[in-house]
C-alpha positions in Angstrom: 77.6 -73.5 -133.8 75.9 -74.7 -137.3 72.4 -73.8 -138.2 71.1 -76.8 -137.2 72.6 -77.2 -133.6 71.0 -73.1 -132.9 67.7 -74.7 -134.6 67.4 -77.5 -132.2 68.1 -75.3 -129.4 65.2 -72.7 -130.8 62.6 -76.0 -130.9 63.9 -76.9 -127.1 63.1 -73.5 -126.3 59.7 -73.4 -127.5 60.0 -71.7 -130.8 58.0 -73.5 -133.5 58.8 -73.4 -137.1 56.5 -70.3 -139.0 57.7 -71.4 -142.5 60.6 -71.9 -144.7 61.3 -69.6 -147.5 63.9 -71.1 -149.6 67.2 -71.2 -147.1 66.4 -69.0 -144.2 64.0 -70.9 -141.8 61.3 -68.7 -139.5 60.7 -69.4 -136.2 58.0 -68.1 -133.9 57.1 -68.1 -130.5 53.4 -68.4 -129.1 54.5 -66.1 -125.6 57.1 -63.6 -127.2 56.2 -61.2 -130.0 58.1 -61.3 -133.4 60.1 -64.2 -135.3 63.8 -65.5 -135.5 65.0 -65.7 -139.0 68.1 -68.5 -138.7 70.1 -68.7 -142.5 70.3 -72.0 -143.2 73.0 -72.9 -145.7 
């Protein structure tokens, strides 16, 4: 699985993009409490 195929499958599952810092991208969910960090190479 590349980054890209697990961040499509985070944005199908309702997690929306906090921010991108350099590589790593953040996602967060409005129902669930914390954030996802998915390296991006």
């Amino acid at each position: 699985m590349t980054s890209a195929d697990l961040t499509r499958e985070m944005r199908q599952a309702g997690w929306l993009p906090g921010r991108v810092n350099g590589s790593p991208h953040v996602f967060k969910n409005p129902e669930r409490p914390g954030i996802v960090v998915v390296p991006h190479p």
